[in-house]
NUBAGU-168593 format. One line per field, with one value per atom (N, C-alpha, C): residue number from 1; residue in one letter; x, y, z. Coordinates in pm, 1 decimal, always signed. Atoms other than C-alpha are relative to their C-alpha. Layout:
resi: c(NUM,...)
resn: c(A,...)
px: c(X,...)
py: c(Y,...)
pz: c(Z,...)
END
This chain:
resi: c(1,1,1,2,2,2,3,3,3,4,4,4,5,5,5,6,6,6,7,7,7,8,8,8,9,9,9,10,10,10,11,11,11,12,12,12,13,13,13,14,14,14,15,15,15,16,16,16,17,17,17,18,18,18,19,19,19,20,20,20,21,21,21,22,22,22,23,23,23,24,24,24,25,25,25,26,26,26,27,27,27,28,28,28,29,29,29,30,30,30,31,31,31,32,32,32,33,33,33,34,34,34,35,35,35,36,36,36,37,37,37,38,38,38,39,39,39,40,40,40,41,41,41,42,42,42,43,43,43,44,44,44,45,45,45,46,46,46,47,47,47,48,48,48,49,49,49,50,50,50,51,51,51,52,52,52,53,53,53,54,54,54,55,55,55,56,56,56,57,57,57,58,58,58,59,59,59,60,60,60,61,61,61,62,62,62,63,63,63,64,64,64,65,65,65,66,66,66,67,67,67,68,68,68,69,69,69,70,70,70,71,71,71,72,72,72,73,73,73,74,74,74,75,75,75,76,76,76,77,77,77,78,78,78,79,79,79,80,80,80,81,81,81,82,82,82,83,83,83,84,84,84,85,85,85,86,86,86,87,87,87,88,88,88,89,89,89,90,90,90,91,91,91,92,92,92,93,93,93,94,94,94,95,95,95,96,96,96,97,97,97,98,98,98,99,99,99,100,100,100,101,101,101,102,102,102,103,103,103,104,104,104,105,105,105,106,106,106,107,107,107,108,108,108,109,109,109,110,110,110,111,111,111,112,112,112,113,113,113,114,114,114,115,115,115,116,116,116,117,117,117,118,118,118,119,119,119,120,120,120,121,121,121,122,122,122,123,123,123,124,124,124,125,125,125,126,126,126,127,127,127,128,128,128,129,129,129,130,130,130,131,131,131,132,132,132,133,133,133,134,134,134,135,135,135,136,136,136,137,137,137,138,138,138,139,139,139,140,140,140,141,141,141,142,142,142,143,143,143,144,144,144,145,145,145,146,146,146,147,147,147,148,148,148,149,149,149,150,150,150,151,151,151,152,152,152,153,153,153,154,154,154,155,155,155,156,156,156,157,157,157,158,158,158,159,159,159,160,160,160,161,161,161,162,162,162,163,163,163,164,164,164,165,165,165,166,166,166,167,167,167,168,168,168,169,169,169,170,170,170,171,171,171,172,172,172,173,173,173,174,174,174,175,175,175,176,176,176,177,177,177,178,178,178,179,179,179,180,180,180,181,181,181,182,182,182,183,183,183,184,184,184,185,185,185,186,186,186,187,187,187,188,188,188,189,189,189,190,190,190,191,191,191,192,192,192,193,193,193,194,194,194,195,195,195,196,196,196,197,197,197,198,198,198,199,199,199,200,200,200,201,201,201,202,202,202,203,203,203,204,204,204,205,205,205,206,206,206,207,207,207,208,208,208,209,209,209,210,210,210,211,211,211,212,212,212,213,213,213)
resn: c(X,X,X,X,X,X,X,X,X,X,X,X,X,X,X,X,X,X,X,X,X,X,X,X,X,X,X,X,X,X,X,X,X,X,X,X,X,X,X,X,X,X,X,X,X,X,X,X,X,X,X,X,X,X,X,X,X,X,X,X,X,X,X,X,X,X,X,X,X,X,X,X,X,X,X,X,X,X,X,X,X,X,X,X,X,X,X,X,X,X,X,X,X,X,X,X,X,X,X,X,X,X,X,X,X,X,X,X,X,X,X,X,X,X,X,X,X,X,X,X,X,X,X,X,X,X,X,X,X,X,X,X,X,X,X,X,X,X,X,X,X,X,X,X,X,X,X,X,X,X,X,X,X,X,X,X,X,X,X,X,X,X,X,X,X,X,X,X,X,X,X,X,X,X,X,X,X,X,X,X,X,X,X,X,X,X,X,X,X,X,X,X,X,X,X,X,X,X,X,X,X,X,X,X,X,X,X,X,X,X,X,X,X,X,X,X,X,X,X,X,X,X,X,X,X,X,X,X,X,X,X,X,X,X,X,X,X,X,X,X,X,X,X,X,X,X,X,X,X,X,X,X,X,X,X,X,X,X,X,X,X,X,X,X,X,X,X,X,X,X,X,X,X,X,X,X,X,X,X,X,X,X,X,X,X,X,X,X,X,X,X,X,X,X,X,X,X,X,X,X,X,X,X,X,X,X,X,X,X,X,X,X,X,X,X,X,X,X,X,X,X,X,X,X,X,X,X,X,X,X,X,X,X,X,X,X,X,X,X,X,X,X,X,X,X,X,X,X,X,X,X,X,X,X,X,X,X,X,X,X,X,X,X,X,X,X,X,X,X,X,X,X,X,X,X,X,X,X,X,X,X,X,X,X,X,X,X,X,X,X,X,X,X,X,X,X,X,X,X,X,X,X,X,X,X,X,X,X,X,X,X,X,X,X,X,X,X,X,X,X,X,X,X,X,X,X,X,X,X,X,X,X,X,X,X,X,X,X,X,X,X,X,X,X,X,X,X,X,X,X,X,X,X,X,X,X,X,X,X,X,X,X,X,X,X,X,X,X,X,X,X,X,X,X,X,X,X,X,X,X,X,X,X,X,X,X,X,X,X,X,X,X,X,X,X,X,X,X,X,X,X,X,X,X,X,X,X,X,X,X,X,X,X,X,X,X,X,X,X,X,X,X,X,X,X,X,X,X,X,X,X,X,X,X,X,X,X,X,X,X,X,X,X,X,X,X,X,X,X,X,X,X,X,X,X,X,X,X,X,X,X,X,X,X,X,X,X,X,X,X,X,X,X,X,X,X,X,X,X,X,X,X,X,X,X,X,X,X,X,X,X,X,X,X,X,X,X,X,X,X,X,X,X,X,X,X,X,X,X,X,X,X,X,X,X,X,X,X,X,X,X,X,X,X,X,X,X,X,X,X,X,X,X,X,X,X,X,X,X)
px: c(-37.4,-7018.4,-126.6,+95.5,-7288.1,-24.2,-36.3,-7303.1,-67.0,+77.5,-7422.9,-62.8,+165.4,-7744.2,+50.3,-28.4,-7661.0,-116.7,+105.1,-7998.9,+11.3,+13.8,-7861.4,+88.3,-34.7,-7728.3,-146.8,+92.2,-7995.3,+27.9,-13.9,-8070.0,-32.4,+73.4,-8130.7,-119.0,+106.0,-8465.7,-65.9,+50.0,-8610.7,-143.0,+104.5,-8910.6,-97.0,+84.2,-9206.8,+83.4,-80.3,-8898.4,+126.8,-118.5,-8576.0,+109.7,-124.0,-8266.6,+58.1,-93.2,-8190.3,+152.4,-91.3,-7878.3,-20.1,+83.2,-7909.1,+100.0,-147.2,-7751.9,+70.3,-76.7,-7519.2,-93.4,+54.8,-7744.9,-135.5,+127.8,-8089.3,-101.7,+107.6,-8325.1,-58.0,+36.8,-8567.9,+28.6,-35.1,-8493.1,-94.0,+94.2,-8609.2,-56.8,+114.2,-8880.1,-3.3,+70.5,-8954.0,-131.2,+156.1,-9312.9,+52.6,+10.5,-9132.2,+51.8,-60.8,-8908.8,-134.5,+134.5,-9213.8,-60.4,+85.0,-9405.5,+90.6,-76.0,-9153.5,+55.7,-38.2,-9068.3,-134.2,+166.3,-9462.9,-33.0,+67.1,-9492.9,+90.5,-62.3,-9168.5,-61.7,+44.2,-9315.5,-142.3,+132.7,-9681.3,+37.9,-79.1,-9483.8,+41.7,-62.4,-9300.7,-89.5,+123.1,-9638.3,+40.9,-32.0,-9517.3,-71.3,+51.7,-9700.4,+69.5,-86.9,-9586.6,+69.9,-71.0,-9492.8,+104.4,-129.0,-9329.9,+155.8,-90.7,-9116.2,+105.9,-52.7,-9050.3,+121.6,-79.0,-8925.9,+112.2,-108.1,-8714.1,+155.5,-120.3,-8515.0,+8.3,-87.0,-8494.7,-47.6,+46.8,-8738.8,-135.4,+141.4,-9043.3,-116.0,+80.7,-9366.4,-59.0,-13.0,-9434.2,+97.2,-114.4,-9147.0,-29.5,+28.2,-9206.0,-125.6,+162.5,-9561.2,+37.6,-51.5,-9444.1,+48.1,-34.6,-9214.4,-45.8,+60.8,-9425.1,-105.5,+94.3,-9666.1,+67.9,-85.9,-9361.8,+1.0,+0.8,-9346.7,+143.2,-79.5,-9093.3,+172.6,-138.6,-8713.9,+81.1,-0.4,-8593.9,+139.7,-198.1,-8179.2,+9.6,-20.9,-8041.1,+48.9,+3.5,-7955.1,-92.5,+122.1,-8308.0,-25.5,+33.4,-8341.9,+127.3,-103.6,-8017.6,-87.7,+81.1,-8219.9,-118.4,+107.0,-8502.9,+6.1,-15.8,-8357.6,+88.7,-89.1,-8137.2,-154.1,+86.1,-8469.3,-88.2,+67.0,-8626.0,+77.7,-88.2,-8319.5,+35.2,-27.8,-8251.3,+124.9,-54.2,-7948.7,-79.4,+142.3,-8074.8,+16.6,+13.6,-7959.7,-72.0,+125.7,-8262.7,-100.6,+63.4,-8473.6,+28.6,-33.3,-8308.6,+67.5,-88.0,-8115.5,-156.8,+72.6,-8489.8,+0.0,+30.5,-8579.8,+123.8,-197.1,-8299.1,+32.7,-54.8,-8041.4,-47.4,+37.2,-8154.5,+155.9,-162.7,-7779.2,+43.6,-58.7,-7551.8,+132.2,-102.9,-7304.8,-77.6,+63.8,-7334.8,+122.0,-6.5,-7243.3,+61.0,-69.1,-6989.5,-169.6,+90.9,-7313.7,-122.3,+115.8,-7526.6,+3.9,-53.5,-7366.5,-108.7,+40.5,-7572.6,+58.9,-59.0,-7476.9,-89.9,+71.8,-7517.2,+50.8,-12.8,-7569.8,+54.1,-74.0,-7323.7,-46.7,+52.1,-7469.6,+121.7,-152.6,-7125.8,+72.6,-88.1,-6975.1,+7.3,-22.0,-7129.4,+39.5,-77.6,-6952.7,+99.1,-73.3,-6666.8,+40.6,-13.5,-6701.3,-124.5,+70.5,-6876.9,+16.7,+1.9,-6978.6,-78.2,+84.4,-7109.9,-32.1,-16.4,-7182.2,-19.5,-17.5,-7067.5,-52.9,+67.5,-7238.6,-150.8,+127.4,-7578.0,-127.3,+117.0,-7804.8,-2.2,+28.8,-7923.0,-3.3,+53.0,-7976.4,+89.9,-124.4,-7635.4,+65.2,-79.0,-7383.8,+75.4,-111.1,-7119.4,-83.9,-2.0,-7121.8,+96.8,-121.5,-6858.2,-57.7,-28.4,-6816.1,+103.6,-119.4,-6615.0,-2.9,-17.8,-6515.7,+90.6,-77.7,-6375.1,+16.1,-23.4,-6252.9,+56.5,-56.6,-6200.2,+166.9,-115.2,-5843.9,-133.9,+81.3,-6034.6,-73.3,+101.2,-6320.5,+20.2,+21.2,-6408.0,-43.0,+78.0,-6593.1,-17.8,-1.3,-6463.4,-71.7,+134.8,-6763.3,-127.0,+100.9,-6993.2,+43.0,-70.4,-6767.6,-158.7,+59.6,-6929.3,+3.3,+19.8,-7036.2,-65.2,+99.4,-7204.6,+70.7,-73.1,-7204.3,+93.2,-110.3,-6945.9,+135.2,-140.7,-6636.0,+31.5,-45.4,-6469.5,+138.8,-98.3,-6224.2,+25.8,-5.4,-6062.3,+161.6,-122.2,-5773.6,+27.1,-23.8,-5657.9,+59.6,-35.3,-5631.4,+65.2,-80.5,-5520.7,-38.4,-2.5,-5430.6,+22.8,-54.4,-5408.3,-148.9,+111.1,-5651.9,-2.5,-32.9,-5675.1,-136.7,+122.5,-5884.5,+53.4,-32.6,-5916.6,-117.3,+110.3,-6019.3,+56.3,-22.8,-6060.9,+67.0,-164.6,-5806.2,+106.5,-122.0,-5581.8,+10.0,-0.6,-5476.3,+64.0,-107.1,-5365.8,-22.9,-29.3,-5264.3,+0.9,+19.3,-5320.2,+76.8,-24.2,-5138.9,-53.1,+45.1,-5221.6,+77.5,-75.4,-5175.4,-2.3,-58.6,-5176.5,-220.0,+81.8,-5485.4,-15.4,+48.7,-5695.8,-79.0,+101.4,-5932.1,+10.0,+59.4,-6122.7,-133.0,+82.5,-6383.1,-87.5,+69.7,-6692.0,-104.1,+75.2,-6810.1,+93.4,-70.9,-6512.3,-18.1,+18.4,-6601.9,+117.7,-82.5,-6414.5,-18.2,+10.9,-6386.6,+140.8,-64.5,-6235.3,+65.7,-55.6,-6053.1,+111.1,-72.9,-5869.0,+87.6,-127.0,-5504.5,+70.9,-74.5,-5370.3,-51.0,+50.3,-5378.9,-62.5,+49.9,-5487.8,-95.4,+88.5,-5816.0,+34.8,-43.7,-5826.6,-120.9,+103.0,-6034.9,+48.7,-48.0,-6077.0,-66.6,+85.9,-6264.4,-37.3,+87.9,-6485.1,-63.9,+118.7,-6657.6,-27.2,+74.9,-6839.2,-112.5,+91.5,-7003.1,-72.4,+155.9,-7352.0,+49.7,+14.4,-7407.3,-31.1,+45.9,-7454.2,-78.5,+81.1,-7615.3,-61.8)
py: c(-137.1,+4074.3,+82.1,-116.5,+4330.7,+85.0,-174.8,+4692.0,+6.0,-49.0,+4877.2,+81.7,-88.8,+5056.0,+133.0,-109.6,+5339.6,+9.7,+10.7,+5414.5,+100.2,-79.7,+5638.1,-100.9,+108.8,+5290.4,-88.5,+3.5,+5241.5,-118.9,+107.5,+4966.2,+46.5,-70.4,+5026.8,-101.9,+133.9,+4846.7,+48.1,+46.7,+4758.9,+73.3,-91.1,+4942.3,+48.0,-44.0,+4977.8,-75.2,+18.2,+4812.3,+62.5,-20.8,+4830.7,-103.4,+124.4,+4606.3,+5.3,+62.7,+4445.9,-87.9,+63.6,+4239.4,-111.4,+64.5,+4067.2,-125.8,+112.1,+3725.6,+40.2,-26.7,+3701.2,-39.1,+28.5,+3494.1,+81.4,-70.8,+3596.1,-7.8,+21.6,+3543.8,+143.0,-132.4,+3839.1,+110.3,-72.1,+4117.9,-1.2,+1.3,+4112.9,+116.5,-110.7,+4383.9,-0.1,-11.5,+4533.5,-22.1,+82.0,+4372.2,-175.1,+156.4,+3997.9,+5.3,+15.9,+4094.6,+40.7,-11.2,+4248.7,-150.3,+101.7,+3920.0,-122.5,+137.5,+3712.5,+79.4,-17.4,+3925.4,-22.5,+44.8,+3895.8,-167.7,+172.8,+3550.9,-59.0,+26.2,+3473.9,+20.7,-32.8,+3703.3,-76.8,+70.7,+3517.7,-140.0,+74.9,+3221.7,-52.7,+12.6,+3272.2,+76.2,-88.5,+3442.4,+97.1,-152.3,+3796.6,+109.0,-125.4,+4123.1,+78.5,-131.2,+4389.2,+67.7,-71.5,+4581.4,-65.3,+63.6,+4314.5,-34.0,-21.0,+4297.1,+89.2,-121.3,+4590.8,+75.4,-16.7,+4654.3,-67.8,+68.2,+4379.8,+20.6,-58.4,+4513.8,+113.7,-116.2,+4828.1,+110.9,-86.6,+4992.6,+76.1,-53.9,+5167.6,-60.4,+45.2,+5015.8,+30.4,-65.6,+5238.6,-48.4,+55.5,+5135.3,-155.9,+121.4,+4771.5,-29.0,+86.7,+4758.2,+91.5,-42.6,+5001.3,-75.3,+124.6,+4718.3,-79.0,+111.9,+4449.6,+22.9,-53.6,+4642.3,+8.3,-83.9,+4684.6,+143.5,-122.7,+5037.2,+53.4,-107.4,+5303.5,-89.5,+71.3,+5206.2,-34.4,-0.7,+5057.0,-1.9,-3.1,+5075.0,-140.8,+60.0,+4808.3,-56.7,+18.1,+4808.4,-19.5,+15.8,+4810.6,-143.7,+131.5,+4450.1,-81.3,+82.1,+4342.0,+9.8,+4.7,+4446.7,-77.1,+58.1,+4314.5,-171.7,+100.1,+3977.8,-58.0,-21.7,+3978.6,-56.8,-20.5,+4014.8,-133.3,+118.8,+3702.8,-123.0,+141.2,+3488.2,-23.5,+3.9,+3465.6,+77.8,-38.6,+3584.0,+73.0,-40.9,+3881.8,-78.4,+36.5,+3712.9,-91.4,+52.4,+3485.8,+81.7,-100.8,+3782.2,+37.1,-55.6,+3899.1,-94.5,+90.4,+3643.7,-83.8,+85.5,+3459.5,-122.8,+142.7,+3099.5,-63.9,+65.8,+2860.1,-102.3,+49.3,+2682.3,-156.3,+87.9,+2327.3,-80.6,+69.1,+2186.0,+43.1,-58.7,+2207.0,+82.3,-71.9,+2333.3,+141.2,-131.6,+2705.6,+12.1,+1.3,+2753.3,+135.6,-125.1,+3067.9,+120.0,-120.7,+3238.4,+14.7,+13.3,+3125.4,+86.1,-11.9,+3309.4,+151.3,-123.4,+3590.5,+109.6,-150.5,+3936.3,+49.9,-27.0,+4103.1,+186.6,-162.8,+4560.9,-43.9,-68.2,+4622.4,+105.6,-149.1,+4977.9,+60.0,-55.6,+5094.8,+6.9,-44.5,+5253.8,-106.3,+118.0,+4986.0,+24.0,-8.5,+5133.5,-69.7,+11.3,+5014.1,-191.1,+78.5,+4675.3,-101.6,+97.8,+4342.0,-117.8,+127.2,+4063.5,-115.3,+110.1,+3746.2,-122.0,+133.2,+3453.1,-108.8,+86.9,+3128.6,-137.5,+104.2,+2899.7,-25.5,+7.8,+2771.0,-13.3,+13.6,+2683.9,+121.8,-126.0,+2999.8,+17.9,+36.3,+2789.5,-64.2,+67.0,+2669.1,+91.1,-45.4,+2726.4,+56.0,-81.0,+2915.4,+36.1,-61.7,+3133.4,+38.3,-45.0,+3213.4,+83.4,-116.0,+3523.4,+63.6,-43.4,+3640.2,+150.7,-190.2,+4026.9,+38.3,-78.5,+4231.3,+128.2,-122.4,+4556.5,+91.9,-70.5,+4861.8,+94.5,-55.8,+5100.0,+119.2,-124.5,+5385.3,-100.0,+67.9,+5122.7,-7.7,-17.1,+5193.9,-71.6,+14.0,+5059.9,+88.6,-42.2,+5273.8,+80.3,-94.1,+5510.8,-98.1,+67.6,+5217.4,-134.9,+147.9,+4915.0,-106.2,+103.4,+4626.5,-127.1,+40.2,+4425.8,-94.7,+139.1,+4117.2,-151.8,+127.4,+3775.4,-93.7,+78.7,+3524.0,-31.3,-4.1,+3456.1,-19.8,-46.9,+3573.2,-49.2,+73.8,+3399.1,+73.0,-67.8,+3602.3,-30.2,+9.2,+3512.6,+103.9,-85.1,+3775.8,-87.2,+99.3,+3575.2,+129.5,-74.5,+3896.7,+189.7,-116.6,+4232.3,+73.2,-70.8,+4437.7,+30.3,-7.7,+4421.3,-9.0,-38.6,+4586.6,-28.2,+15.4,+4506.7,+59.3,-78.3,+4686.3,-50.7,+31.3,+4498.9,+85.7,-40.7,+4685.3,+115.5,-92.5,+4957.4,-31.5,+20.5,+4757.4,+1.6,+7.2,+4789.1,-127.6,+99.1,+4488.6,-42.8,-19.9,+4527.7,-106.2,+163.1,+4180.6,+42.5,+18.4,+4070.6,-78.1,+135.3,+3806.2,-106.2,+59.8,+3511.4,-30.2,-31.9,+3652.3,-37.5,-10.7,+3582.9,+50.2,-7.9,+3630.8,-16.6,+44.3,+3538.1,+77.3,-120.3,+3748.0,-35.7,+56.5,+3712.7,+174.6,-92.7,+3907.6,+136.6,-77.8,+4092.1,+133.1,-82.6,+4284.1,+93.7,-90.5,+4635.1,+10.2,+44.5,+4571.9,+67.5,-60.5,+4746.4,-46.1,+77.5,+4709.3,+119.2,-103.8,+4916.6,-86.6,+1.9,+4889.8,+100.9,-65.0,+5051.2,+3.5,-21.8,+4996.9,+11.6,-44.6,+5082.5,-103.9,+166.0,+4723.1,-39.2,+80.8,+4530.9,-53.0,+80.7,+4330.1,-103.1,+164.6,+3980.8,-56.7,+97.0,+3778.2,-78.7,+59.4,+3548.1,-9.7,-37.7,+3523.8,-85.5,+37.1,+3311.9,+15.2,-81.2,+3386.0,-112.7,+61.7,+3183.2,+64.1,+32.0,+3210.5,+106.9,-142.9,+3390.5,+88.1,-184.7,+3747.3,+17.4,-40.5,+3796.3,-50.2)
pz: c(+14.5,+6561.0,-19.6,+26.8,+6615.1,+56.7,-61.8,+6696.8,+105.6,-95.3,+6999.3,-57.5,+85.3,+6948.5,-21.3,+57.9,+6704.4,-119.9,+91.7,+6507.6,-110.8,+112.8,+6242.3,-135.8,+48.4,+6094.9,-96.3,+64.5,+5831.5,-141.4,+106.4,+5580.1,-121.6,+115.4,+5205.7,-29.2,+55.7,+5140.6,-146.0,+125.1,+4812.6,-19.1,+8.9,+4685.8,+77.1,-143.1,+4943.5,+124.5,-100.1,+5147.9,-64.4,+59.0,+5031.3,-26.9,+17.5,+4910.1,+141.8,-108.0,+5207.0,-14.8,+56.0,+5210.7,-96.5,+77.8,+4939.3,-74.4,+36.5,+4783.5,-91.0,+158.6,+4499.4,-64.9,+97.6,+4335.1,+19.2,+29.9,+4202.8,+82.2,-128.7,+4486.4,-1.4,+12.7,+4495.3,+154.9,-118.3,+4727.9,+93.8,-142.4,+5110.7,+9.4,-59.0,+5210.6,+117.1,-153.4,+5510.3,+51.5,-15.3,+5493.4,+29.3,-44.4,+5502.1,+125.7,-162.3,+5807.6,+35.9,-97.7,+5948.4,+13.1,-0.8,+5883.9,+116.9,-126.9,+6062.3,+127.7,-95.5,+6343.0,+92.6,-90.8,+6433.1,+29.4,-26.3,+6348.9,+127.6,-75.8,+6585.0,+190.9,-87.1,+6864.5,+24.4,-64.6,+6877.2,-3.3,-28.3,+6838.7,+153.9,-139.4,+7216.1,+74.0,-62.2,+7327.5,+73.2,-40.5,+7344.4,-83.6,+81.8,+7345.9,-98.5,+98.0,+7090.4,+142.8,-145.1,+7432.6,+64.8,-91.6,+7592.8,-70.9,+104.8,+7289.7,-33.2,+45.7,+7216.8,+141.1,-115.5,+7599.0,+24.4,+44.0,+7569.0,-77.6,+89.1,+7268.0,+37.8,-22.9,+7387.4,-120.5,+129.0,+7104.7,+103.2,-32.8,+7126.3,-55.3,+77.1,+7078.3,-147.1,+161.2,+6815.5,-127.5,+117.4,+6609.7,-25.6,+38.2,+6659.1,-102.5,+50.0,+6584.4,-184.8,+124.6,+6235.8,-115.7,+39.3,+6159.6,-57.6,+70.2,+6163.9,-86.4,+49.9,+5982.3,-223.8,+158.9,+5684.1,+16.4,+12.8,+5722.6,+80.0,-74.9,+5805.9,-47.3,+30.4,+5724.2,+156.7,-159.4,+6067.5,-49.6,-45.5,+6149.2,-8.1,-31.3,+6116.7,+143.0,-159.0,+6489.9,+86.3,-71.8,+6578.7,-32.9,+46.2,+6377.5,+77.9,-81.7,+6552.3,+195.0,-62.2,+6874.2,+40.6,-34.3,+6829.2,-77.0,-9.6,+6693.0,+127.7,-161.5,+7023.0,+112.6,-94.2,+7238.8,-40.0,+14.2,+7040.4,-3.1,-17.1,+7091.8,-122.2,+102.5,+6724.5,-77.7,+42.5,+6490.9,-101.2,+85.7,+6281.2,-137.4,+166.5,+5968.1,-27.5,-6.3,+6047.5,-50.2,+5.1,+6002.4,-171.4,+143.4,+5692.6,-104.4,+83.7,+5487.2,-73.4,+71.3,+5354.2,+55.2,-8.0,+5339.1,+54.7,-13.5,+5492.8,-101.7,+54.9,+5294.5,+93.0,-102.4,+5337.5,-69.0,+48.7,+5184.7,+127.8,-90.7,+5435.7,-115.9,+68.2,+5154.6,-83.2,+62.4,+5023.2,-111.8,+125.5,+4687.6,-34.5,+60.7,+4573.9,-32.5,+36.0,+4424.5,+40.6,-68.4,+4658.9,+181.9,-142.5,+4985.9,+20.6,-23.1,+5159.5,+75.2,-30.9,+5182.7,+131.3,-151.4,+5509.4,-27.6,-31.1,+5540.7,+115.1,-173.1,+5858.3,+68.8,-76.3,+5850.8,-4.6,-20.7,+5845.7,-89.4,+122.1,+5561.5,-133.2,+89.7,+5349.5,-130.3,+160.3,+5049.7,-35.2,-0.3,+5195.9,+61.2,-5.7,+5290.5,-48.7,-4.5,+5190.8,+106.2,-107.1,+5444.5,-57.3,+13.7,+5353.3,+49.0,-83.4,+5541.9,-59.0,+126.4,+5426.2,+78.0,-106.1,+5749.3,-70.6,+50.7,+5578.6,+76.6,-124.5,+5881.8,+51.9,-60.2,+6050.9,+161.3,-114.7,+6352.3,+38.4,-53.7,+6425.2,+120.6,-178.4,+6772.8,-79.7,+59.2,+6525.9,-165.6,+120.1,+6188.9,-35.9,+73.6,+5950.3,-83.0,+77.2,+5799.4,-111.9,+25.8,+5522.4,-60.2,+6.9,+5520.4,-58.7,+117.8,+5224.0,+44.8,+8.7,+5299.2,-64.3,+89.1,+5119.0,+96.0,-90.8,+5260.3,+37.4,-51.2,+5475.5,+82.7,-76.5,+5630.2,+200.4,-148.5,+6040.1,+21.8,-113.0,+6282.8,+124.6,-83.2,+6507.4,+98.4,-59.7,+6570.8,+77.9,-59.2,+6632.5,+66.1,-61.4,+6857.4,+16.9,-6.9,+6871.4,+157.2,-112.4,+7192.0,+9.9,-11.4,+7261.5,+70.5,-77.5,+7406.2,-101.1,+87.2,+7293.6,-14.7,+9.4,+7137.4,-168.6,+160.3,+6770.4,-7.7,+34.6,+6603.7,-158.6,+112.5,+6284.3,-70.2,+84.9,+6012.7,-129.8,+111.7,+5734.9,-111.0,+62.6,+5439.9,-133.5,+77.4,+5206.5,+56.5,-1.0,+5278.8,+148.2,-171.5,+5645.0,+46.2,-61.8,+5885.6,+190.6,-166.1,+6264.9,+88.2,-62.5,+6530.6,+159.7,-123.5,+6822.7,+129.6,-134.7,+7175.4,+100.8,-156.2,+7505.9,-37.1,+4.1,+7367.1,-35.2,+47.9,+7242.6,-142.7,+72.5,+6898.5,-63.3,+34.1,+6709.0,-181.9,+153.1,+6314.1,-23.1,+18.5,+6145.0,-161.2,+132.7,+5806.5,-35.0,+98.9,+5578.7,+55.4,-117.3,+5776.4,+151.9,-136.9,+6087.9,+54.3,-31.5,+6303.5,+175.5,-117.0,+6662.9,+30.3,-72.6,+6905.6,+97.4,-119.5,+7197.0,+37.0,-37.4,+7394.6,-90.1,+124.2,+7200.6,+120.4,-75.4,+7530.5,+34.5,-27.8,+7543.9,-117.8,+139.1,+7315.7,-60.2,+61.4,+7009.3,-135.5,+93.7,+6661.3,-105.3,+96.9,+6299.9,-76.2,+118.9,+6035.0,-75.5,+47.1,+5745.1,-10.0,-25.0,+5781.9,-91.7,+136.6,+5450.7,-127.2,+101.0,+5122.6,-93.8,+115.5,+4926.7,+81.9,-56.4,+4970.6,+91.5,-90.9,+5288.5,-26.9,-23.8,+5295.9,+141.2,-116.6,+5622.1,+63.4,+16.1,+5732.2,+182.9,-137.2,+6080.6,+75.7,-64.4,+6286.6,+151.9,-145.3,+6571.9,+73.6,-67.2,+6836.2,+133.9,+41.8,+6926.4,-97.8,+91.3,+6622.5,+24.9,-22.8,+6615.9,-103.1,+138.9,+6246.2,+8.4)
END
């Protein structure tokens, strides 16, 4: 699940970065100096210019080279971008060190910014490898929560169950209201979007192959 390029979708980072998504547990908050550090190290890595990079994702050199520099607060759509363009899920980029357990731990799960009304929802992913063919997601929503302004597009295929509360998803135009219980599958290239429709929390859980985060 990850948006089409909408760059007024902004991350909160942590002091000379900002709180990126950040775990439950205590792990110190990500900076926009460590993503910088690993989006460079990745790129000289697969021996790519800053330019050729940057063309790739669909940025401006300027912005990239900013980035890896730590500077400037990038969209989160630009880091979904430009982990897209290096073959990587961004929650490689942002999630820290990898879990070397294959089990993740209630207070060990990392939180993921959507960019999207993150008042109103939490995401956390509960897949521990970063580098796996699928990811599971589990999504809390508040009543009011969209997507609708920013659908979501990409390669793949999404698989989603509502385990409490009401939860709609909208492929192609179609609308389809989910209860508790109730689930669906879609292919992830077809533009697709989310909302909560009722008045009580919704929880549900997600996975998605190739990862998107």
């Amino acid at each position: 699940m990850h948006p089409t390029a909408h760059d007024s979708d902004t991350l909160h980072w942590h002091a000379s970065g900002a709180t990126a998504p950040a775990t439950v547990s205590e792990r110190p908050p990500l900076t926009v100096g460590a993503v910088g550090n690993e989006i460079k190290r990745l790129r000289k890595l697969r021996g790519r210019t800053l330019e050729k990079l940057a063309s790739q994702a669909g940025v401006s050199a300027g912005l990239l080279s900013q980035v890896e520099r730590g500077q400037g607060n990038p969209s989160f759509n630009t880091l979904v971008q430009v982990a897209h363009a290096l073959g990587i899920p961004v929650a490689r980029l942002m999630a820290g060190e990898q879990i070397s357990s294959p089990v993740v731990r209630r207070n060990e799960r990392r939180r993921l910014n959507l960019g999207n009304n993150d008042d109103l929802v939490l995401a956390e992913l509960l897949t521990a490898r970063l580098d796996s063919a699928l990811e599971a997601i589990r999504i809390v929503t508040e009543p009011g929560y969209s997507t609708e302004n920013t659908p979501f597009v990409h390669d793949g295929e999404e698989f989603g169950i509502v385990l409490e509360g009401t939860h709609a998803v909208n492929v192609g135009g179609v609308h389809y209201v989910l209860e508790a219980g109730d689930s669906i599958s879609y292919s992830s290239t077809i533009p697709h979007w989310y909302e909560n429709p009722g008045d009580v929390t919704s929880v549900s859980l997600w996975v998605v192959t190739p990862p998107s985060f």
